[in-house]
LUMNULUM-412584 format. One record per residue (C-alpha): y, x, z. Coordinates in nm, 2 decimals. Example, Ala and Ser with C-alpha at 12.3 -4.5 7.8 and 13.67 -1.06 7.14 Angstrom:
residues 2
ATOM       py       px       pz
ATOM    -0.45     1.23     0.78
ATOM    -0.11     1.37     0.71
This chain:
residues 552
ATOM       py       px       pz
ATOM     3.14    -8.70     5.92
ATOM     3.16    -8.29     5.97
ATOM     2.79    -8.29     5.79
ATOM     2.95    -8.44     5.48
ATOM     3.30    -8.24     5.50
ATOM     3.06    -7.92     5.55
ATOM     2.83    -8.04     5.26
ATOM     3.13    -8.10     5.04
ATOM     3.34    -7.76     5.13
ATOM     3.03    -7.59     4.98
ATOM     3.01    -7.79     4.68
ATOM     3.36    -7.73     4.62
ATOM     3.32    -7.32     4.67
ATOM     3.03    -7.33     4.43
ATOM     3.18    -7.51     4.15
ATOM     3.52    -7.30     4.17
ATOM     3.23    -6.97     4.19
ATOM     3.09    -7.11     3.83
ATOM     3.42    -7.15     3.70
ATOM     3.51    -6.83     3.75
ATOM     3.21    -6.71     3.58
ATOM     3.27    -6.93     3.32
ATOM     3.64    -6.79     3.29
ATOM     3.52    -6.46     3.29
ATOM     3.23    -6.51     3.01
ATOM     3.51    -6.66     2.79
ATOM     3.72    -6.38     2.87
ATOM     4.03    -6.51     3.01
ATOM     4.04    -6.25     3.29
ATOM     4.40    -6.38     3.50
ATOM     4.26    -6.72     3.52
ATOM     3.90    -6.64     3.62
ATOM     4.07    -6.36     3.91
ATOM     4.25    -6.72     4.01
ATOM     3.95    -6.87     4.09
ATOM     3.73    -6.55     4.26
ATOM     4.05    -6.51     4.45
ATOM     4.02    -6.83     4.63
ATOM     3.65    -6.70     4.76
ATOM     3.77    -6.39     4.87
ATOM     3.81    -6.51     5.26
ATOM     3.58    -6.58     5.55
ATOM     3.50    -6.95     5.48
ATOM     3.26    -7.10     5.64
ATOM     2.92    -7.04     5.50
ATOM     3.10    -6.87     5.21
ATOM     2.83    -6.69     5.03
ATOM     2.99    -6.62     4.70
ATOM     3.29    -6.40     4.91
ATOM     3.08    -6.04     4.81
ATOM     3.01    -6.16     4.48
ATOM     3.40    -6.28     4.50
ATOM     3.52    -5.94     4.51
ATOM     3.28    -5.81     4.24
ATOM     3.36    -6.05     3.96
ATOM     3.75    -6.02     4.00
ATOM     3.76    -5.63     4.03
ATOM     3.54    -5.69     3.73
ATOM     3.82    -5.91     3.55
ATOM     4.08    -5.70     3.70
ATOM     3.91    -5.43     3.50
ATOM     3.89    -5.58     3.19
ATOM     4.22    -5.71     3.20
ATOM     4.33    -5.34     3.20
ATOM     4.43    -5.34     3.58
ATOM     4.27    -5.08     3.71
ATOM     4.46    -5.07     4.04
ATOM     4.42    -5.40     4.15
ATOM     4.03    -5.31     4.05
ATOM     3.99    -5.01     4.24
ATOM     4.16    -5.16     4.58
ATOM     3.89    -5.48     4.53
ATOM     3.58    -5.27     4.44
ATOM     3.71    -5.02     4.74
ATOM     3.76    -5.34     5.03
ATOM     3.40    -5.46     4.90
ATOM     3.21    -5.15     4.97
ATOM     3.40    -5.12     5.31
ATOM     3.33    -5.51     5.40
ATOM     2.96    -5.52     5.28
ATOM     2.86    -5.18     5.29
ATOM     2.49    -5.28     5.31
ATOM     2.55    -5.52     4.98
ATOM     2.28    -5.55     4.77
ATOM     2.45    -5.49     4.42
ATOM     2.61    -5.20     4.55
ATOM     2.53    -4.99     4.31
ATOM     2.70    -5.24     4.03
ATOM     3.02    -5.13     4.20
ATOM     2.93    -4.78     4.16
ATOM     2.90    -4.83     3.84
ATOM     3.24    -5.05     3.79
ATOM     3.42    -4.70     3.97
ATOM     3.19    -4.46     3.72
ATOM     3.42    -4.67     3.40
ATOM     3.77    -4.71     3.62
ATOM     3.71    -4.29     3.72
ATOM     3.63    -4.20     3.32
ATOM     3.93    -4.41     3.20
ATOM     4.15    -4.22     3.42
ATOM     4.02    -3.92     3.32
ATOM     3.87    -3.83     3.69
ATOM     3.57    -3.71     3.57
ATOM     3.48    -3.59     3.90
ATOM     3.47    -3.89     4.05
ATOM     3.35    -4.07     3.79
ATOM     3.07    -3.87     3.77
ATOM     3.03    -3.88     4.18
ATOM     2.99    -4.28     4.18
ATOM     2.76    -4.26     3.90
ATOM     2.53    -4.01     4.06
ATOM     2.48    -4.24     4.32
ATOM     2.33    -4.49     4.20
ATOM     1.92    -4.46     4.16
ATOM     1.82    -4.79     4.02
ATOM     1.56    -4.73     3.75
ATOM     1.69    -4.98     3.55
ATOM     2.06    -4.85     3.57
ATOM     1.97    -4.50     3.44
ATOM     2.00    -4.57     3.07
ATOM     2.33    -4.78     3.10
ATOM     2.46    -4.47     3.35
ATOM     2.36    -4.24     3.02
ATOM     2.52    -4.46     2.79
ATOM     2.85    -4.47     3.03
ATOM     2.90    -4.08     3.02
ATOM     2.76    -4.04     2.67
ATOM     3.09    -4.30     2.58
ATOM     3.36    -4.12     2.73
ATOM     3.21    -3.76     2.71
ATOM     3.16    -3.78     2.38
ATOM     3.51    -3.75     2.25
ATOM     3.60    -3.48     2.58
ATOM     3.75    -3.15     2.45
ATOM     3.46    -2.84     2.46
ATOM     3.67    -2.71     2.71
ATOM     3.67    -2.95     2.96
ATOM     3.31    -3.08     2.82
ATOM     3.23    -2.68     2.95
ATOM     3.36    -2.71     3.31
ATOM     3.20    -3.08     3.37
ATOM     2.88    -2.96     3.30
ATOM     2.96    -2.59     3.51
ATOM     3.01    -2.90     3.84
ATOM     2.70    -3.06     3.75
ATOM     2.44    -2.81     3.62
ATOM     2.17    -3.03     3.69
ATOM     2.26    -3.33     3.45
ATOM     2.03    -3.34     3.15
ATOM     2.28    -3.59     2.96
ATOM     2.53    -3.39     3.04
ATOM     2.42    -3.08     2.93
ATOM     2.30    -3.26     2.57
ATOM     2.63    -3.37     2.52
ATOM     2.80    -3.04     2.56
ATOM     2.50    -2.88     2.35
ATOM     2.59    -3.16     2.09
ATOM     2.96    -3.07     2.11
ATOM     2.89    -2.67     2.07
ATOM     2.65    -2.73     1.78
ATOM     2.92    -2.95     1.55
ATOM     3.23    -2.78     1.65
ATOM     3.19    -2.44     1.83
ATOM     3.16    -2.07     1.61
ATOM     3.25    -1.88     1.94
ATOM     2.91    -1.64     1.97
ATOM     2.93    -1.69     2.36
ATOM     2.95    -2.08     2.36
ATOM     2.66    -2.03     2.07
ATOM     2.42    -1.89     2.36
ATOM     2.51    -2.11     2.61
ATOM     2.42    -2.36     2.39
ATOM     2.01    -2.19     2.35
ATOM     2.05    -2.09     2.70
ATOM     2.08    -2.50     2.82
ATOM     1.81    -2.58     2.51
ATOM     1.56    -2.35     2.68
ATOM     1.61    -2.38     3.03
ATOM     1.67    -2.82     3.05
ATOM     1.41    -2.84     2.80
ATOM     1.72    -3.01     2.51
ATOM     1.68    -3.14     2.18
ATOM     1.82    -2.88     1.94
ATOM     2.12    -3.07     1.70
ATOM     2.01    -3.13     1.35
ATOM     2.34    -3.02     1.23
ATOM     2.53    -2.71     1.33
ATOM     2.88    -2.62     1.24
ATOM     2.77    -2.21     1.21
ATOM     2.52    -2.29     0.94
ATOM     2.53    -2.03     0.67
ATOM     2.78    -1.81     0.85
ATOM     2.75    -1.48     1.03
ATOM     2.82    -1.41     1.42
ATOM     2.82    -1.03     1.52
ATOM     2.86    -0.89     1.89
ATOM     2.99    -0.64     2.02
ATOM     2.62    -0.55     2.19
ATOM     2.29    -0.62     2.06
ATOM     1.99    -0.67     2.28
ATOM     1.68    -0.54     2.18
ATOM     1.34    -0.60     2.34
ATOM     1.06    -0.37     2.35
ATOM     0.78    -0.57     2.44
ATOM     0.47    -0.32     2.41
ATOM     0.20    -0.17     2.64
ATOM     0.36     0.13     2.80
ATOM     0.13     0.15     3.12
ATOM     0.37     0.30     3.33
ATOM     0.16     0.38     3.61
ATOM    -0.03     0.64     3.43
ATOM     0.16     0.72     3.13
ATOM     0.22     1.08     3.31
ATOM    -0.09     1.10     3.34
ATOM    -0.41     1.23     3.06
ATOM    -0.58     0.93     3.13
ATOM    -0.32     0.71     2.92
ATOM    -0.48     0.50     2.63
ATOM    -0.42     0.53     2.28
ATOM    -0.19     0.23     2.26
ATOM     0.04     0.35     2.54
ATOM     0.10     0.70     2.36
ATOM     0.20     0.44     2.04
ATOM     0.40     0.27     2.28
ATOM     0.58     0.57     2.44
ATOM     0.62     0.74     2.08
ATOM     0.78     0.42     1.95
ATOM     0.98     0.39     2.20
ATOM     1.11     0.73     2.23
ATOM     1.18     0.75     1.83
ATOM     1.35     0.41     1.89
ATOM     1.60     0.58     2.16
ATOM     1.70     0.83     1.97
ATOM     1.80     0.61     1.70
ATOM     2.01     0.43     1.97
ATOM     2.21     0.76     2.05
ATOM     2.28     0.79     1.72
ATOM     2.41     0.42     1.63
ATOM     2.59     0.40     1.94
ATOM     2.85     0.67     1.73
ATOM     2.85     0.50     1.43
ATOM     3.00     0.18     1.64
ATOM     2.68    -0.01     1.63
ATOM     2.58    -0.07     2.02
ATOM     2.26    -0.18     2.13
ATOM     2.09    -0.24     2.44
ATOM     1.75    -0.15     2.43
ATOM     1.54    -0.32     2.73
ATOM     1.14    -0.24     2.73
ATOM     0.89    -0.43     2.90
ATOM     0.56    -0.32     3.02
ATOM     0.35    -0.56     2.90
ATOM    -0.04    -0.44     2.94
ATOM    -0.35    -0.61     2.69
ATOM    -0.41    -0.82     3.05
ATOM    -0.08    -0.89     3.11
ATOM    -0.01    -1.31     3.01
ATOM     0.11    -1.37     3.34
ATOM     0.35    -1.05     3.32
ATOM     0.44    -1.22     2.97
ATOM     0.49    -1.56     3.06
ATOM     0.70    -1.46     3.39
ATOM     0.95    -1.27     3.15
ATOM     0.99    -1.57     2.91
ATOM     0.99    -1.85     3.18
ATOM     1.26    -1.67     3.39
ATOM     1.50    -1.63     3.08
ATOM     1.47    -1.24     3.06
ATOM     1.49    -1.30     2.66
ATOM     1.75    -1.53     2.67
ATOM     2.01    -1.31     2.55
ATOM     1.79    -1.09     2.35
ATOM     1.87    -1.10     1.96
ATOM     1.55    -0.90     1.83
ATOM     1.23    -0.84     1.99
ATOM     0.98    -0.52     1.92
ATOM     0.63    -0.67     1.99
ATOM     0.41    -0.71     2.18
ATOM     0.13    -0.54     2.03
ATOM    -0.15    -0.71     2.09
ATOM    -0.19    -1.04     1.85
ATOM    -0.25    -1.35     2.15
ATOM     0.08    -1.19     2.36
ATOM     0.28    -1.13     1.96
ATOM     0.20    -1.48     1.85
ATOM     0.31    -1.64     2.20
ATOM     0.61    -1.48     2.20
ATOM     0.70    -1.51     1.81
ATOM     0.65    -1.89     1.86
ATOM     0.91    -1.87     2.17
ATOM     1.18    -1.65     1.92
ATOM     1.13    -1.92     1.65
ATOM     1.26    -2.18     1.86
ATOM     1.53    -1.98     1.97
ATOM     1.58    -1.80     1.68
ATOM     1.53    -1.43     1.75
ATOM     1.40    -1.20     1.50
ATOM     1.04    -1.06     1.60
ATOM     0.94    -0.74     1.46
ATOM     0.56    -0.59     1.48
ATOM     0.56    -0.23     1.41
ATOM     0.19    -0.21     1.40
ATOM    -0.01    -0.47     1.29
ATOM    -0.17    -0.57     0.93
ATOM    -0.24    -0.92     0.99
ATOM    -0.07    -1.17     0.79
ATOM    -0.23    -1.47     0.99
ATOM     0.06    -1.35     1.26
ATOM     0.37    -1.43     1.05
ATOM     0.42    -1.81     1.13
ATOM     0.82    -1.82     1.10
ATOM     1.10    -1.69     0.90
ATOM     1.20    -1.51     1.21
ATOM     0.89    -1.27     1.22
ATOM     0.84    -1.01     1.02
ATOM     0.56    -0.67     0.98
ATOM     0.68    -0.32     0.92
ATOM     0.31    -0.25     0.83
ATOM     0.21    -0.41     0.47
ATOM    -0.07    -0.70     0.53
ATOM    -0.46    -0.61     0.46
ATOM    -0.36    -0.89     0.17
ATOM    -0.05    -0.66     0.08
ATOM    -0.25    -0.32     0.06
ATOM    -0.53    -0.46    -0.20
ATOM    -0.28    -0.65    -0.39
ATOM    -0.06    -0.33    -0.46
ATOM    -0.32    -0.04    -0.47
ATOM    -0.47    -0.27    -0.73
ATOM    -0.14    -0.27    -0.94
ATOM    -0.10     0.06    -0.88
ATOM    -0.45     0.15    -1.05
ATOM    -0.36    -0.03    -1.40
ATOM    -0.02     0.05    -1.37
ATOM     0.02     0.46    -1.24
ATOM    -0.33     0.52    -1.31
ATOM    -0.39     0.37    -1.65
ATOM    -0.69     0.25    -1.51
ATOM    -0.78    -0.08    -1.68
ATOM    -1.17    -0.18    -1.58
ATOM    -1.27    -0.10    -1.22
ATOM    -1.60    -0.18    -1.01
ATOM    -1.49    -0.29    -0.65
ATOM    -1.73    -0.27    -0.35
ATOM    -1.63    -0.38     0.01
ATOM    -1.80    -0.31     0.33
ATOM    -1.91    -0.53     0.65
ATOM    -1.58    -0.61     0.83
ATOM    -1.36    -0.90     0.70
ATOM    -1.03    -0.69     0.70
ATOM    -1.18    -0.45     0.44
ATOM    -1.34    -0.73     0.27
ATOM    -0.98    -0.85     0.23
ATOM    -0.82    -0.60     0.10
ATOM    -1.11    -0.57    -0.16
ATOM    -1.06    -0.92    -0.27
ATOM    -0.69    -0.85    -0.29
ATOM    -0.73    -0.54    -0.48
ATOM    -0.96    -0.73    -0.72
ATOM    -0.66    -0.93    -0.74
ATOM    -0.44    -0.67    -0.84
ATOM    -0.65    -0.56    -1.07
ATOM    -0.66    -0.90    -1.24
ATOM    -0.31    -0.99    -1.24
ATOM    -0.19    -0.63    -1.36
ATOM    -0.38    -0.71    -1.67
ATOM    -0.68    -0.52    -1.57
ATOM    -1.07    -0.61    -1.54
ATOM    -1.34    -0.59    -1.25
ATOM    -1.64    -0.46    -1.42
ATOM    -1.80    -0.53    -1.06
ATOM    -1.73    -0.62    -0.73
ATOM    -2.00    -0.58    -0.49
ATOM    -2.09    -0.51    -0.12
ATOM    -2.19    -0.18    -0.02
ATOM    -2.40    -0.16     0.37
ATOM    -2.64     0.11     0.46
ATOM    -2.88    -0.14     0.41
ATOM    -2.84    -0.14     0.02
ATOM    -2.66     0.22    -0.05
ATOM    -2.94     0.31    -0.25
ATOM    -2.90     0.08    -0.47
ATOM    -2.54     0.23    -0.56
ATOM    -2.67     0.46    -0.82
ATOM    -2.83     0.17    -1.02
ATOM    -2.51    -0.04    -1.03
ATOM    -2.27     0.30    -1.15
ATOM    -2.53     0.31    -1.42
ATOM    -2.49    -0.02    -1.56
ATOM    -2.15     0.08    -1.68
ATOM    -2.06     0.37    -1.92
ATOM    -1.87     0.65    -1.70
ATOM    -1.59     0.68    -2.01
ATOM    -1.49     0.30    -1.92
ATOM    -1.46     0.31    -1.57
ATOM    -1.11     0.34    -1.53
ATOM    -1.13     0.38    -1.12
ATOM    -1.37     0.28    -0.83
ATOM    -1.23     0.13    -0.52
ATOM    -1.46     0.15    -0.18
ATOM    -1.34    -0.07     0.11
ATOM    -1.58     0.10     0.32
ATOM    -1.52     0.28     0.68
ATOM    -1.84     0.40     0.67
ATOM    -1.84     0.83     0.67
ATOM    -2.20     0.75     0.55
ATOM    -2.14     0.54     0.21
ATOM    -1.83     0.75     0.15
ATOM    -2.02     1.07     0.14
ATOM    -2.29     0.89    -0.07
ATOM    -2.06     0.74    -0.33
ATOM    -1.88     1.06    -0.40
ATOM    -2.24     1.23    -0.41
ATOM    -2.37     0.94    -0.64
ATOM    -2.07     0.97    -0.87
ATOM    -2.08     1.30    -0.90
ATOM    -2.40     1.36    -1.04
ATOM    -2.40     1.10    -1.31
ATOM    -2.05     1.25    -1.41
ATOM    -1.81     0.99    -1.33
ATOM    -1.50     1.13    -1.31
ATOM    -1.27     0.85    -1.27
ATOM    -1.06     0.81    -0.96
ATOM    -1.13     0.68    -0.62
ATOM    -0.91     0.44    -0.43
ATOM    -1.01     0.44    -0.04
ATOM    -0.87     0.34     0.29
ATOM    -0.72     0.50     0.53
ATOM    -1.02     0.52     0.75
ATOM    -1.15     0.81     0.51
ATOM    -0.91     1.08     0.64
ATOM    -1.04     1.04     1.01
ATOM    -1.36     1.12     0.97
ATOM    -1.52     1.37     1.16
ATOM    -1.65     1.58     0.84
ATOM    -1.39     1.48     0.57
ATOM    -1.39     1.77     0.29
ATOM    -1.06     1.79     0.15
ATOM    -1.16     1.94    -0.10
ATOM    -1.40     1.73    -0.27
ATOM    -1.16     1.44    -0.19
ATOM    -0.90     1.67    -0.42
ATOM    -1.16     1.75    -0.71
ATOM    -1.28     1.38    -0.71
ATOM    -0.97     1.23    -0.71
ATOM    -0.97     1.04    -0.42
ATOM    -0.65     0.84    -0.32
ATOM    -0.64     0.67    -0.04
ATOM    -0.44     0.34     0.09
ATOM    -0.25     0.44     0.36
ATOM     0.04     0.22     0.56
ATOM     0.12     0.50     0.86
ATOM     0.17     0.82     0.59
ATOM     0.53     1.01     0.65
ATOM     0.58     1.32     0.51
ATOM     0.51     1.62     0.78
ATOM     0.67     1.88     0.55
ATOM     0.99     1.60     0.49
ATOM     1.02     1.49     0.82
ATOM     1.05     1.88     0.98
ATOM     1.34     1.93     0.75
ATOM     1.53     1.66     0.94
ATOM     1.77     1.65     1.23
ATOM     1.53     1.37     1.41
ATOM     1.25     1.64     1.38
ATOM     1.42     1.87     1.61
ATOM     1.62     1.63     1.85
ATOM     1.29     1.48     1.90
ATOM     1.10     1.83     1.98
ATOM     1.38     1.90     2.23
ATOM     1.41     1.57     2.44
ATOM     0.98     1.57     2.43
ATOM     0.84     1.92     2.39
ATOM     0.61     1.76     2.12
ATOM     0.61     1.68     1.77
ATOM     0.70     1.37     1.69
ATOM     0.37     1.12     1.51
ATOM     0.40     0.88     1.29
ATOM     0.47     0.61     1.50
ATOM     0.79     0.82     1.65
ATOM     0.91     0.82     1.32
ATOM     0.83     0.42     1.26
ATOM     1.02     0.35     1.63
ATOM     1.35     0.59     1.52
ATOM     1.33     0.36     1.16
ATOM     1.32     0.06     1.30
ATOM     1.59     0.06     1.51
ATOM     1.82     0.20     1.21
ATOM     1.70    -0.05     0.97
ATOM     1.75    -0.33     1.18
ATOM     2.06    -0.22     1.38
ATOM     2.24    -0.24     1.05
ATOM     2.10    -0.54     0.97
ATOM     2.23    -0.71     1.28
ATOM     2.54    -0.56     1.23
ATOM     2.56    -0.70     0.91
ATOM     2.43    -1.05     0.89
ATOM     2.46    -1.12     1.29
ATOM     2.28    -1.32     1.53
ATOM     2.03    -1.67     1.51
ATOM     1.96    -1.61     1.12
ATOM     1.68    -1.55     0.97
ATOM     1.72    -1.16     0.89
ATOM     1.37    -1.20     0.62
ATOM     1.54    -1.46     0.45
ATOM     1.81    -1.22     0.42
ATOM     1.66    -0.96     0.25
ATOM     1.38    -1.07     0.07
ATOM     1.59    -1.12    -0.22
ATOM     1.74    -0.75    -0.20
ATOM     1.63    -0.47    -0.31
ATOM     1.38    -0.21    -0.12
ATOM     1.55     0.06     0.06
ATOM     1.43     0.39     0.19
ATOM     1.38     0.52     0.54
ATOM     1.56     0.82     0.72
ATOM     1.20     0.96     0.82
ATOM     0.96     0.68     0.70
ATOM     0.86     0.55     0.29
ATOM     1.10     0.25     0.31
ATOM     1.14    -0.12     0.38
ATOM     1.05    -0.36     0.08
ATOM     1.05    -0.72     0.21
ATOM     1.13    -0.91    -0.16
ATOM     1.01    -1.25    -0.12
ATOM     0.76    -1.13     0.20
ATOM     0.76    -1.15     0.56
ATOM     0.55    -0.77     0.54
ATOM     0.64    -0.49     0.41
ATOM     0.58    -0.42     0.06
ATOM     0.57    -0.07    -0.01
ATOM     0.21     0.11     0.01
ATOM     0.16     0.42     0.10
ATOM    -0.09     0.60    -0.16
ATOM    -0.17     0.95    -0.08
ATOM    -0.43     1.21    -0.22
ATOM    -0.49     1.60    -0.14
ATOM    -0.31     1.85    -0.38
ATOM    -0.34     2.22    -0.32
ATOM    -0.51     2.10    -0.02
ATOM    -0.20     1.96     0.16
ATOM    -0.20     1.51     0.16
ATOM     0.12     1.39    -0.07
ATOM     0.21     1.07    -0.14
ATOM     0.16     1.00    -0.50
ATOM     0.37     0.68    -0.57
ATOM     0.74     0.62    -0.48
ATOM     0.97     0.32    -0.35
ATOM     1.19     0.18    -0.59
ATOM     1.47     0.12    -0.32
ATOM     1.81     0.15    -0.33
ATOM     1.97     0.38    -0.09
């Protein structure tokens, strides 16, 4: 007889644990807490009593009392603290904890529990009640747990859709870049403009510290120091007109990717809102691709290459190779009335380029190419032969992308004895050589493309001229000039359009506008600039002979 009263006490505990179940999955919460209540003692071989616990805190829960819930789920963990479903219980305190607004210990019960397959409903708990949390409180949640991705998307979520406060605007890139976030596809500060107080400015360039004293300094860390020393000045002077900037320079060497990648990885740029550099292209293409993300403006004050400009957020002082043909070609038909040309081009693929692009010019100007050739050492002597095809009174101008000292000397020798008096368009390369005479380049006409050209005359007549001389000992170059510019020019632009905007898109619908020392800034519809210099000898002194249509 006890065999069958034993046999039947657990078939009466099991069907009263399935029709509590059953109460629960039909929702009637009292009755089914009826039912696990009578299981929630020591029977004999009672093995529903955890489970007992668990299911009516669970209908105490969803019968919206949360007290009688909390005391169950609270004697379960103490009773059976080696239960197996432990972590469901963590998990019933994570919802009691967020409906009372305890977000602490909501959040300290839901942290506990490291089930794989619990993780996403754990997400989906704080992404429920978080969601509709205030950004203030959303703020200090995420300050007590740093380390919580989802709780760090949220609050970049909740900034991106309701913040414009600047400071909440970088927190918000700060937790993109550092917890590797989803940026939000839709931002409540779209379109508008957010100023500081401070702007940070990066100089990223090759200053080689260790030996910049020193005579044994490179050609690129003179650039470097002249830049920035033109760009400090223009600081000093901003910082009157109530413009404040921060300028912070990195020595970044042509070997230096580790040096590079330390500065970005360890959030030395996270506050920066424009970057100067680097110089060399591998380091400025690296770091342009980090700014796009993040939306900085990137500046390079040097370079010609147009294959660098992958973003709205990067822009060239220096007009492209494709930039210099394009408008020295305009410039011939237009300034020059110079309607038929014959174009040569020499070896190297960046003067082939601007060839092409002043063939280009040429063309859309409403000119005509009566050749366009190569010209190597290998074939120079074939250059008289080729001017002779053509009849010297309709060759409007000749343009020679050509470095070489030797095929420059031979094509004004060439030209000048079959009588061809027409103009010469050159590059830049053609003032450095070793025996350049000025004054055949004046009596020939020769003008030559020329991106770096500032005034000397202008720029000694200006208050930069002799701030510089006293605070360096030296003249200022042309790159001290480009440096002081660049922080003008773009200082105002940050102080007028702000932070995380495009600054091209900006202005490339504005007009050009001049420089304090340099020719100007003309970025209409570019990411480089559009202004080329053209310069040719007069009186034996190098002028600029066209001008920037630029508003002040």
């Amino acid at each position: 007889m006890p065999g069958i009263l034993q046999a039947q006490s657990k078939k009466q505990m099991y069907a009263t644990y399935q029709a509590g179940k059953k109460l629960l999955m039909n929702q009637q919460y009292p009755e089914a807490m009826t039912q696990f209540k009578k299981l929630m003692v020591p029977l004999k071989n009672n093995v529903y009593e955890e489970f007992a616990f668990y299911y009516y805190g669970l209908a105490a829960l969803k019968s919206q009392k949360t007290d009688d819930a909390k005391q169950t789920f609270t004697q379960l963990i103490e009773k059976f603290p080696d239960w197996v479903n432990k972590e469901e219980v963590y998990y019933a305190f994570g919802d009691i904890y967020f409906r009372e607004k305890d977000y602490a210990n909501a959040l300290k019960y839901l942290n506990r529990i490291k089930a794989d397959g619990m993780q996403q409903d754990v997400a989906n708990m704080k992404g429920y009640y978080l969601v509709t949390t205030d950004l203030p409180v959303l703020k200090k949640i995420q300050q007590d747990n740093p380390t919580d991705k989802t709780i760090a998307q949220l609050l970049v979520n909740k900034i991106a859709t309701t913040s414009e406060d600047l400071r909440e605007l970088e927190l918000m890139e700060a937790l993109i870049e550092s917890m590797q976030l989803e940026r939000p596809k839709s931002q409540k500060i779209k379109g508008k403009i957010y100023t500081k107080k401070q702007y940070n400015i990066a100089v990223i360039l090759p200053f080689n510290m260790e030996v910049l004293k020193s005579r044994q300094r490179n050609r690129l860390s003179r650039i470097s120091a002249s830049l920035y020393q033109g760009m400090r000045l223009a600081k000093k002077e901003l910082d009157t007109t109530g413009i404040k900037l921060n300028l912070i320079a990195f020595d970044v060497l042509r070997k230096g990717q580790d040096t590079l990648n330390l500065i970005m990885s360890e959030g030395d740029l996270t506050n920066i809102d424009l970057i100067v550099g680097p110089l060399f292209d591998k380091q400025f293409e690296k770091v342009a691709e980090y700014a796009a993300k993040r939306k900085i403006n990137v500046i390079n004050p040097i370079s010609n290459k147009s294959s660098l400009v992958k973003s709205d957020f990067v822009m060239m002082y220096e007009p492209s190779y494709e930039t210099q043909g394009q408008k020295s070609g305009e410039f011939a038909v237009k300034e020059l009335s110079s309607k038929k040309a014959l174009v040569f081009y020499g070896r190297s693929k960046r003067n082939r380029t601007i060839a092409e692009n002043h063939k280009k010019g040429i063309e859309a100007s409403g000119g005509q190419v009566l050749a366009y050739q190569q010209l190597k050492t290998s074939n120079i002597n074939e250059l008289k032969s080729i001017l002779q095809k053509n009849d010297p009174s309709q060759i409007g101008h000749v343009f020679v992308g050509s470095s070489s000292q030797l095929i420059a000397t031979k094509v004004l020798k060439t030209m000048s004895e079959l009588g061809i008096k027409a103009p010469i368009i050159a590059l830049d390369s053609w003032l450095k050589f070793q025996k350049m005479d000025t004054l055949q380049y004046e009596r020939q006409q020769v003008h030559i493309i020329d991106p770096e050209f500032v005034s000397e005359a202008g720029m000694k007549n200006t208050k930069f001229y002799q701030v510089y001389m006293d605070a360096s000992k030296v003249e200022p170059n042309a790159y001290a000039c480009v440096g002081y510019d660049l922080v003008h020019y773009y200082g105002d632009l940050l102080r007028r359009y702000g932070v995380r905007t495009s600054l091209k898109q900006k202005i490339e619908k504005q007009p050009a506008k001049k420089g304090r020392i340099v020719n100007g800034f003309d970025f209409q519809g570019k990411s480089d600039n559009q202004f080329v210099p053209i310069v040719k000898f007069q009186r034996g002194v190098l002028r600029q002979v066209n001008s920037l249509k630029a508003s002040e």
